[in-house]
N, C-alpha and C positions, 0 to 999 in steps of 0.2 A: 779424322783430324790427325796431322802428321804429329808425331809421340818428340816432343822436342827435347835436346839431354843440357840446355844454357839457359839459364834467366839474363833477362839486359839488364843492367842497374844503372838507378841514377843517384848522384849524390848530392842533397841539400847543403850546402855551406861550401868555403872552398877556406878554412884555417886549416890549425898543425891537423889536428887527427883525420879531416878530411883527407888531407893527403898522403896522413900514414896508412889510412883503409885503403886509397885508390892505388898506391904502391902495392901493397897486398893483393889485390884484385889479377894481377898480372899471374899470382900463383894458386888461385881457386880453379881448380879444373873445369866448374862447373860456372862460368861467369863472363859476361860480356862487360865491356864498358860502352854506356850507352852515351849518360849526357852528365854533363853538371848543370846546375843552375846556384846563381848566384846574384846578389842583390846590384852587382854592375857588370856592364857588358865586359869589359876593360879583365875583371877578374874572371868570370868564370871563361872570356876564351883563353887567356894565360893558362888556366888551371887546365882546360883539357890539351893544347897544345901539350903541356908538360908533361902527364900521366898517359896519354892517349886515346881520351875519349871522342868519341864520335860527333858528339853536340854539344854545343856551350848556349845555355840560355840566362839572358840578360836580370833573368828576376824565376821565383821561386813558380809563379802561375803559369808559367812558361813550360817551366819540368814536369809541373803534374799536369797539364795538357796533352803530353808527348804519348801519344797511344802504344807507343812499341816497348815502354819502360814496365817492367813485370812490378820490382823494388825500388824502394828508396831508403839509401841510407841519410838518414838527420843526424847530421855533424855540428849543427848548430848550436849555442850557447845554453844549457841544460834550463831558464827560465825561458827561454820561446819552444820547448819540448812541444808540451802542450798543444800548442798552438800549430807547430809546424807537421805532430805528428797524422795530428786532427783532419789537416788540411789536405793531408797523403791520402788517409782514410776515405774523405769524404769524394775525394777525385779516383778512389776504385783504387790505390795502389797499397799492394803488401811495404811492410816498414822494418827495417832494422835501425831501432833508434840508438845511439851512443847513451852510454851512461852518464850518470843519473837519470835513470827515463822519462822523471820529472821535478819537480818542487816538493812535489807530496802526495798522500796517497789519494786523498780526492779527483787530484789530475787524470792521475792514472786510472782507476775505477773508469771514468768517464771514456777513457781511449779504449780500456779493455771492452765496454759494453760496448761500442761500435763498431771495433775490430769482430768482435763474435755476431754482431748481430749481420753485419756486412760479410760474413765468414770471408775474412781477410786474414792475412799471414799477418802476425807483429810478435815481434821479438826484443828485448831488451839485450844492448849491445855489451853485453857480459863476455870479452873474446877470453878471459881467463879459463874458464867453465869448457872452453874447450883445446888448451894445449895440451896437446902430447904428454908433458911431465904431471898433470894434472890429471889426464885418464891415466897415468899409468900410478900412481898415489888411488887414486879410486880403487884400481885392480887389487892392488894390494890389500886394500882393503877388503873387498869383495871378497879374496881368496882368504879371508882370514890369517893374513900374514903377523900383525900386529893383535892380533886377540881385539877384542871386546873395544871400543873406540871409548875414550872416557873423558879425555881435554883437546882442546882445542886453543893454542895461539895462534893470533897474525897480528901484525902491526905493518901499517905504509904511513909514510912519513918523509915530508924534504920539508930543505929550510927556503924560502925564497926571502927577496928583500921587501924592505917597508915600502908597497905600494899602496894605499887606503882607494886610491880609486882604481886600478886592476881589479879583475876579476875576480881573485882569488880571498881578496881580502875587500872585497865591495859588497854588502848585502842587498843592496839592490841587484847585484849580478847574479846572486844565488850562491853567494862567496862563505869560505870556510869550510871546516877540515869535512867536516862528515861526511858532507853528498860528493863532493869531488874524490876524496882519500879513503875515507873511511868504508864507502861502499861495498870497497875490493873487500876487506876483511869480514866486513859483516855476510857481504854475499856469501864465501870460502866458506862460513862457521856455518852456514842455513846448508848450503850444500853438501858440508860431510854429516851433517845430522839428519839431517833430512826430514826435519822439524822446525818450527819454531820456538823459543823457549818459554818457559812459565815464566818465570820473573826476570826484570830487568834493572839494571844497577848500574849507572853512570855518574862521570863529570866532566866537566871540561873546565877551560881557560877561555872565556871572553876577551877578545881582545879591544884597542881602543877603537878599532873599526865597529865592531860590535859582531863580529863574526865570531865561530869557536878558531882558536887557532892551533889547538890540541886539543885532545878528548881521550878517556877513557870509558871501556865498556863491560861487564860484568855479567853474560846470561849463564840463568841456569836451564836446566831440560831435566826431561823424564829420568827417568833413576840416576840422577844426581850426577850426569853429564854439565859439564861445564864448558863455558870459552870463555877467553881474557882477551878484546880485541883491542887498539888503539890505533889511534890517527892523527896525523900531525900535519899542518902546511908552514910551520915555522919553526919545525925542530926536524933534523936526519932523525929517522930511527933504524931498526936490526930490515926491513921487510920482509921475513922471513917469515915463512909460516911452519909451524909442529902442528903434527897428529899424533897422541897420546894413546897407547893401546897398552892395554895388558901383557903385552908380549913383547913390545916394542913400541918403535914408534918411527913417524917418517915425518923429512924433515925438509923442505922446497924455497932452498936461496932464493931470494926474489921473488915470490911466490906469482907474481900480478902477471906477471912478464917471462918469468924466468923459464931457463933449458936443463934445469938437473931436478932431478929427486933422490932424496937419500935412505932406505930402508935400513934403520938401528933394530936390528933382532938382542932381546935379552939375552947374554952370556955369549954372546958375537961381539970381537974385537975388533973387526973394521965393515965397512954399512955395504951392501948390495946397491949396486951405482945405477942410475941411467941417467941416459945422456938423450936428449933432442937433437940433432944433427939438420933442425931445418933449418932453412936459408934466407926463408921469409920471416917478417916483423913478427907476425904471429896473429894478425886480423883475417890470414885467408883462413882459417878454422872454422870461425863465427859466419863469415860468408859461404864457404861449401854449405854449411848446414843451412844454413836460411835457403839456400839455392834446392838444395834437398828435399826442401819440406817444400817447397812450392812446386819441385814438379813431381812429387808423390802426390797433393793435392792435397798436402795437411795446412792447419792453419796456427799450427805452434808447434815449437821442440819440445820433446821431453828431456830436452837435458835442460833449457831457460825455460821451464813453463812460466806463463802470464798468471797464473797464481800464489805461485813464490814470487814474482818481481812483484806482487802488490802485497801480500804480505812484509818483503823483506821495506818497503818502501813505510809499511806500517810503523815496523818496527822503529825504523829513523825519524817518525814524526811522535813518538811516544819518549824516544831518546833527547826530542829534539823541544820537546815538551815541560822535561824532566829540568831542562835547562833554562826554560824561560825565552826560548828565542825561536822568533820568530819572523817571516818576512813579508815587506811591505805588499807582494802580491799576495798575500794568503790574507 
């Protein structure tokens, strides 16, 4: 069998981050664009004319019919996750879902046992986990640059305007600050610990949608490791994430997104800089690896394993708990 070094992708949905993946895709070394599929003809031929995929199919049974597509990314509305990621599964294709990977952690349980029992590739579309400023904040760590890791902040937060039936503020949409905003922070704090924490301490602000439209978060960890997360969709906040070390600490503008990291050495007067100098969005990251793992013939990354995204999905539904809220599909 000829030893192939490209996977084909196809992409479920054709809105914004659809298109900010399939721009991406153009700078994954390892990636073909194969097809979109989309719930009308009209769109997904627009969408591939645009980005330059190869097929445009008129409806979603279309794409996972297409026998030459290795992946599918699902860009779709995080309450048809679920649903759309299932349907990937069950039609034999490895998945890079977009974040939130679902509603809650029961969703997920269920994709994971299928994905493992079908030993299929699935991945939660966490592309933070793998920027460049982000493994390089790791290394630092690693190298014991900052001593002994002992806090952790992040906070993401924008303000949008009063729409009740948008997405963002529609609980039928799966709307509010947590699962869209808050993930990035909560994910960042599982990943430099590399734990889950003992106890959890929130609140939030209900809005008159009946969504959270801020929140705060409070875990604690093994020997008395802490993080302070928050999330907001109706307030700016700093985005900015600290790693707290005993010797220092480092400190990543924009963390979700962002092209700097800062290392603060104790009794150092100015920080040890890097700089990202790439040129792409920053979704070819999460794509090379997914690409990676499927033609090594693994069926997860060790950097998103499928057991932290269902933990970390846990955690949101115990936060989310805590709160009293809950959604019409649960």
């Amino acid at each position: 069998m000829e030893k192939r070094d490209k996977v084909r992708w196809g992409i479920m949905g054709t809105g914004w981050i659809a298109s900010q993946f399939a721009k991406d895709l153009e700078h994954a070394g390892n990636a073909i664009k194969a097809a979109v599929g989309s719930r009308t003809e009209g769109s997904a031929e627009k969408f591939a004319a645009e980005y330059g995929f190869e097929h445009a199919y008129a409806s979603y049974d279309e794409l996972l019919r297409d026998p030459e597509i290795d992946i599918i990314y699902v860009a779709t509305p995080h309450p048809v996750h679920k649903e759309n990621v299932m349907a990937c599964l069950e039609a034999g294709k490895a998945v890079l879902c977009e974040k939130p990977f679902t509603m809650n952690s029961r969703q997920l349980e269920q994709l994971v046992e299928t994905a493992r029992e079908r030993k299929l590739f699935l991945m939660e579309g966490m592309w933070t986990r793998f920027l460049p400023s982000i493994a390089q904040a790791r290394a630092w760590i690693a190298e014991g640059r900052i001593g002994q890791v002992r806090m952790v902040q992040a906070d993401f937060g924008f303000r949008i305007g009063w729409e009740p039936e948008g997405r963002l503020l529609n609980p039928d949409l799966g709307g509010g600050a947590l699962l869209d905003a808050g993930v990035y922070p909560i994910s960042f704090a599982s990943m430099i610990f590399g734990e889950q924490p003992q106890h959890v301490w929130s609140t939030a602000h209900i809005g008159e949608s009946g969504v959270d439209e801020q929140f705060s978060v409070l875990l604690s960890y093994s020997e008395g490791r802490s993080a302070s997360l928050n999330g907001a969709i109706r307030l700016n906040l700093n985005n900015e994430a600290v790693i707290y070390g005993t010797e220092g600490r480092i400190r990543l503008p924009f963390f979700l997104a962002g092209k700097e990291a800062y290392l603060h050495l104790n009794g150092q007067e100015e920080p040890e800089k890097y700089v990202d100098e790439r040129t792409c969005i920053g979704y070819a990251f999460e794509a090379e690896e997914a690409g990676r793992c499927i033609l090594q013939g693994r069926t997860e990354s060790n950097t998103m394993k499928l057991d932290e995204s269902l933990e970390i999905m846990k955690l949101m539904d115990t936060v989310r708990r805590q709160w009293g809220l809950r959604y019409k599909s649960e």
